[in-house]
Phi, psi and omega in degrees: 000121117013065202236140181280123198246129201222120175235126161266151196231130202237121168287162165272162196322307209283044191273166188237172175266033171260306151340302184308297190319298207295348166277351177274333160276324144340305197283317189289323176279314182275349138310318172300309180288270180348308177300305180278338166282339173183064147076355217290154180281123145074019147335106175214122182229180224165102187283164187283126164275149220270330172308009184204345163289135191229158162328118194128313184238167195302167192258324191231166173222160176231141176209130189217168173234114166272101229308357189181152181287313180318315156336315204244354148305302183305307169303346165316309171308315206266159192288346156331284175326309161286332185285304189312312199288343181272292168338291200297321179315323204280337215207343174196166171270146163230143173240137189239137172224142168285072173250162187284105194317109169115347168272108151304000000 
């Protein structure tokens, strides 16, 4: 099974854009690294476009597809997955939803 793992990301006011940058290089060297240690699918991380941000809603998204739930348990682990989880606390809030790739 399949699963799509989808996090949005809302920076705080006092974020700065060199912050912004480095969770977005973040999130993207550990797409890479996922991809190639396990396999994961269809990386995408992706700031909100400015025609359509309203008050409210999140500034970023990371979206991936990983081959399997264990996969993607095991990356939780790896140190990719910790460097970001260190980073983010500090500079936005997140939300993550999991669901089963291909399924509505």
């Amino acid at each position: 099974m399949k699963i799509r793992h989808t996090v949005i990301f809302t920076f705080y006011e006092t974020t700065s854009e060199e912050q912004k940058k480095e969770v977005i290089s973040g999130l993207n060297d550990m797409g890479r690294w996922l991809s190639e240690n396990f396999g994961v699918t269809d990386w995408v991380v992706s700031e909100h476009i400015p025609e359509t941000f309203k008050k409210g809603r999140a500034h970023l998204l990371q979206d991936g597809i990983f081959p399997s739930l264990e996969a993607m348990e095991q990356h939780a682990l790896s140190d990719a997955h910790k460097r970001v989880v260190e980073l983010t606390p500090k500079v936005c809030d997140w939300m993550t939803v999991d669901t089963v790739e291909g399924k509505a």
